[in-house]
Each structure stands twice: as structure tokens, then as C-alpha cells.
C-alpha positions as MATLAB code, in Angstrom:
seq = 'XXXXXXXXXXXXXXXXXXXXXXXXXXXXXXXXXXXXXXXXXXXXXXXXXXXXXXXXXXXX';
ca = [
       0.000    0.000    0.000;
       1.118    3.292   -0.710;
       1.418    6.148    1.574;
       0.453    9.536    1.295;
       0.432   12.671    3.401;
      -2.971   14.995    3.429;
      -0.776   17.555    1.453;
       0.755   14.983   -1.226;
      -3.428   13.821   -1.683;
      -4.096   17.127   -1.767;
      -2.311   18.110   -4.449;
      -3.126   14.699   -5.779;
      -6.539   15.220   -6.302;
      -6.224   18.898   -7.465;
      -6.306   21.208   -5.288;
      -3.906   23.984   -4.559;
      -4.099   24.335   -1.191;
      -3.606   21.619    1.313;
      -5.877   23.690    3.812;
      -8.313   24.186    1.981;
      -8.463   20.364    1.054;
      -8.626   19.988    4.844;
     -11.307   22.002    5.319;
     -13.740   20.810    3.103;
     -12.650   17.022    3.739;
     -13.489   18.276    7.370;
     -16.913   19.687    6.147;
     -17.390   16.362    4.213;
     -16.494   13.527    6.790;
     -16.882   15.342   10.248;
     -12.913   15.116   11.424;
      -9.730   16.166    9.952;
      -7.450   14.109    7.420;
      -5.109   13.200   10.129;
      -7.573   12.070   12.514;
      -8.963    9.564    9.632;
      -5.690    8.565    8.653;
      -5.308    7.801   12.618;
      -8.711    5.709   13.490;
      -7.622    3.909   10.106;
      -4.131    2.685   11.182;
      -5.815    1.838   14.560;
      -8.214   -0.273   12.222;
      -5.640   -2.024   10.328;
      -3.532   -2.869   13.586;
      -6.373   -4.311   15.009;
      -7.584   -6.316   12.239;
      -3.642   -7.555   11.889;
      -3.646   -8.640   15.891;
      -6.948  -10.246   15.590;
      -5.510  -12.296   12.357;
      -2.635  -13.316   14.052;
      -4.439  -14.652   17.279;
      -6.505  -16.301   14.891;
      -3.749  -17.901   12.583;
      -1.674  -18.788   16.023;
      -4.812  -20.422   17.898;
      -5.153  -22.984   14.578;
      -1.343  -23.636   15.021;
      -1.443  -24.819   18.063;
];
């Protein structure tokens, strides 16, 4: 998976200015960029420990 800063997506997906791609991503989804990109790391750590407690428990 590739990774991408709010400014580099930004940019990305046309806008000029990485504030006011903030802003209306805030407006759109109710939080920041960085707070997204946090819950969704959270996510994908917790779906990785539940996999390997999963994978470890058929092991054994």
C-alpha cells in the first residue's frame, strides 16, 4: 500500500491548497485528514492482531 500525506493527496486530487483540502474534507467527513488517517491505522492494527491470534490459535 502506498502512503500519502494529506498535502501529497491534496495536491493529488487537485487542489492547490492543502488547507483548503482539509477544510472541506473536514466539512465532508466530520474530522480532519489526520484524525482519519489515525482511526484507520488503529483499524488495520487491530484487524492484523486479531488475524494473528486467529492464525496462532489454529497452530497450536
Amino acid at each position: 500500500m502506498e502512503s500519502a500525506d494529506a498535502t501529497e493527496v491534496a495536491y493529488r486530487a487537485g487542489y492547490e491548497s492543502a488547507s483548503q483540502f482539509s477544510r472541506e474534507y473536514s466539512r465532508m467527513f466530520g474530522f480532519p485528514p489526520k484524525a482519519d488517517i489515525k482511526r484507520l491505522k488503529e483499524t488495520f492494527e487491530q484487524i492484523e492482531r486479531n488475524t494473528d491470534q486467529i492464525f496462532v490459535g489454529t497452530l497450536t
